[in-house]
Backbone bond lengths (Angstrom), bond angles and torsions (degrees), N, CA, C in turn:
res aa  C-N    CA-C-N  psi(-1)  N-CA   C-N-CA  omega(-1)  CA-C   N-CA-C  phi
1 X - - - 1.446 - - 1.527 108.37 -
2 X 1.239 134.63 145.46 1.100 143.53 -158.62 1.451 83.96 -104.66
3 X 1.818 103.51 162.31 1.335 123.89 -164.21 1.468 112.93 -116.68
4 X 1.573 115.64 101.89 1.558 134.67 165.97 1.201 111.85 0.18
5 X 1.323 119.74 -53.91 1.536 122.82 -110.24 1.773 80.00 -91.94
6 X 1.106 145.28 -54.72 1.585 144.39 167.08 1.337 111.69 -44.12
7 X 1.399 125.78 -31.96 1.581 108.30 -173.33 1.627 107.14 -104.05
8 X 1.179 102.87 -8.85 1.617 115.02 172.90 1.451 110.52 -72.62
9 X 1.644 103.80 -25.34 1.654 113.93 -169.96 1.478 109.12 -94.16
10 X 1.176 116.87 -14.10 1.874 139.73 -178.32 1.647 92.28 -94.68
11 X 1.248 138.41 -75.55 1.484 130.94 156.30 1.563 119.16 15.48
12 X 1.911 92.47 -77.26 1.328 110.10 -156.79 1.262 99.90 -101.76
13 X 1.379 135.96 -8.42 1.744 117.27 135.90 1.713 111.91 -33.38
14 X 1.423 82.36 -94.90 1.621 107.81 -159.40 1.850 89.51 -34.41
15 X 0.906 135.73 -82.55 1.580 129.78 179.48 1.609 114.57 -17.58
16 X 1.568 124.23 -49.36 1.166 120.92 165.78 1.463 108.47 -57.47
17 X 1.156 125.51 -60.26 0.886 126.45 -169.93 1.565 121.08 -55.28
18 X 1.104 119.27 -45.93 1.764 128.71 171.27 1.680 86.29 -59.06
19 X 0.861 136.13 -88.56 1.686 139.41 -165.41 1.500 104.56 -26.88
20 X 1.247 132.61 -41.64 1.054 144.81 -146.80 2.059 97.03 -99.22
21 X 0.984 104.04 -57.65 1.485 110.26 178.34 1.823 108.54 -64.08
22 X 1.005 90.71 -39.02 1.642 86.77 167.03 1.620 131.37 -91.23
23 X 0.891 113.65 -4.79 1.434 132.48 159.55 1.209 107.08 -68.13
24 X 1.827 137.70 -52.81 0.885 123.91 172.77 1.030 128.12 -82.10
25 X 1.481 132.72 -19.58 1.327 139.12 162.17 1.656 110.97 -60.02
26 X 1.518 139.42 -14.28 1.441 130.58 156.85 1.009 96.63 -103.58
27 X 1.382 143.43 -10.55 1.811 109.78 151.56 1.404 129.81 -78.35
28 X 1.539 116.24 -19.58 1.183 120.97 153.66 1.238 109.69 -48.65
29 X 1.182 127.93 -66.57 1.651 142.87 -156.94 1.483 96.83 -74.06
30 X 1.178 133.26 -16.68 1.404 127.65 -177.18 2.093 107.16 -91.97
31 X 1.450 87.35 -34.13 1.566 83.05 169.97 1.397 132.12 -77.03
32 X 1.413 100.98 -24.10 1.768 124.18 -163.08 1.629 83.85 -71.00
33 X 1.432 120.83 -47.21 1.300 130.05 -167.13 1.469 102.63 -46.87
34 X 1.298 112.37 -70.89 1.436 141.92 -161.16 1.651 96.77 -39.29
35 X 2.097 92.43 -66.86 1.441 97.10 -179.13 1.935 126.03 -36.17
36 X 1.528 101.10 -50.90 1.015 104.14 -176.46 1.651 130.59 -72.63
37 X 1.585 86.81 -8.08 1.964 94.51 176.26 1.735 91.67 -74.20
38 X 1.333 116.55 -64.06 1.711 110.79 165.46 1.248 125.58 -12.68
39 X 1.406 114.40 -64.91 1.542 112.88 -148.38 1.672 87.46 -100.79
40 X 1.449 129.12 -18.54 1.641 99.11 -173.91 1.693 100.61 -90.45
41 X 1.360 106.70 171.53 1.660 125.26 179.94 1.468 100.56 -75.36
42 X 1.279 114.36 128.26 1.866 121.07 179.60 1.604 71.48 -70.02
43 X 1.822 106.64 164.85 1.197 114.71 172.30 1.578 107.45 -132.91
44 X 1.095 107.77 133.16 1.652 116.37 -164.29 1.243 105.51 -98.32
45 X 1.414 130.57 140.03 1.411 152.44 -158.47 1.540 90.87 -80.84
46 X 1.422 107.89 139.65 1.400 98.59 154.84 0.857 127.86 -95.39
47 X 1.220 119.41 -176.64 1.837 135.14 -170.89 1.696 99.80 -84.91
48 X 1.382 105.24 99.29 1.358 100.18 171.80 1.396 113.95 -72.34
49 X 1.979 98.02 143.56 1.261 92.97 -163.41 1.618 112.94 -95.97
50 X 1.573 110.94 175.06 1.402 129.23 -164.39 1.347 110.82 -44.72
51 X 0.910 147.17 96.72 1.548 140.65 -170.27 1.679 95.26 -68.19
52 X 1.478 105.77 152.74 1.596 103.74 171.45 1.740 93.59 -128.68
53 X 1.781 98.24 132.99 1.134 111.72 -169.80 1.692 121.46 -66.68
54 X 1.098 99.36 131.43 1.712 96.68 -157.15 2.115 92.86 -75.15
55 X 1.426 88.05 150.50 1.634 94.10 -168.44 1.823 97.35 -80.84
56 X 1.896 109.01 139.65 1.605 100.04 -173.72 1.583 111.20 -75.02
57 X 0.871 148.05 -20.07 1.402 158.01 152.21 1.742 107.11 -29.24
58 X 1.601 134.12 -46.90 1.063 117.20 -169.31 1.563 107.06 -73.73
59 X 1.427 94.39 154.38 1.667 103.28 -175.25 1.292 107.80 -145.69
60 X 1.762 108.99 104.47 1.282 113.64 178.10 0.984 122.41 -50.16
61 X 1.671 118.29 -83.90 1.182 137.73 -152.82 2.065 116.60 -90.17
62 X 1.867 118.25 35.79 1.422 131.52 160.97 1.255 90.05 99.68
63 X 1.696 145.58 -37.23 1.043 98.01 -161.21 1.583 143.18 -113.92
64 X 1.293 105.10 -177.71 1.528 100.63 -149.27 1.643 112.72 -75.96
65 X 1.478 105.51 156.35 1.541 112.77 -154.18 2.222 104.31 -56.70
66 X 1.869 90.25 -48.14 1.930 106.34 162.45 1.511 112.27 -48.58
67 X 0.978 121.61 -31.08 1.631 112.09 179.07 1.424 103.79 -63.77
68 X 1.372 91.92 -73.31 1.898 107.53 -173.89 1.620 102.47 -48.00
69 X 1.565 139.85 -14.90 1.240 117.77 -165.82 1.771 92.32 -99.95
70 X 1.486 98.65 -32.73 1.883 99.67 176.39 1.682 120.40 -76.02
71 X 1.110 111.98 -25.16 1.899 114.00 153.60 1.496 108.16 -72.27
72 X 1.253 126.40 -24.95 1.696 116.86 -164.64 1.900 97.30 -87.31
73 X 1.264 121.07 -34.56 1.508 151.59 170.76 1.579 105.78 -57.94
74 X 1.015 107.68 -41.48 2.050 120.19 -167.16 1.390 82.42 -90.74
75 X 1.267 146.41 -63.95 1.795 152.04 -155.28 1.873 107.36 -65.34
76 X 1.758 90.58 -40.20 1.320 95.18 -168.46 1.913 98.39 -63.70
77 X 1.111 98.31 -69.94 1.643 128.81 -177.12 1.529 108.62 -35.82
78 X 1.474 124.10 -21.75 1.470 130.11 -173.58 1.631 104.58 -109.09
79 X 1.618 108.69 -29.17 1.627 92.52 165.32 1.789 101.75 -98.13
80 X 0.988 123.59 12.19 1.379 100.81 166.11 1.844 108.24 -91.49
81 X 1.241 109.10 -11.54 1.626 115.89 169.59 1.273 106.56 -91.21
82 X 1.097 126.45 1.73 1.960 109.65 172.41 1.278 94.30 -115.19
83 X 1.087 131.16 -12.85 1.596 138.10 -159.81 2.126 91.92 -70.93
């Protein structure tokens, strides 16, 4: 039987070693971060603007004002029966 004790020791290199390379690659990446919260411009929301309330009378898309009041009448009348 061949003897552990060398490939157990090749193991726990390469394992340091992966641990080790990546440790510095997210502290790199943790500073680069940092740097760049620094150096870019925070960016401020604008002031959304005043909406102007659209008038209920316009009707894009043809249809007629009696339709929309006899579907709004049929909607009302069907959740007041499941209600």
């Amino acid at each position: 039987m061949a003897d552990l004790g060398p490939l157990l020791w090749e193991a726990a290199t390469i394992m340091a070693t992966g641990m080790v390379v990546v440790f510095l690659f997210l502290s790199i990446l943790i500073y680069l971060v940092q740097l760049l919260a620094k150096i870019a411009p925070k960016e401020t929301p604008d002031a959304p603007a005043p909406r102007q309330p659209s008038p209920v009378a316009v009707n894009h898309n043809g249809v007629q004002p009696e339709v929309v009041a006899a579907i709004s009448a049929a909607v009302h009348r069907y959740r007041g029966q499941k209600a």
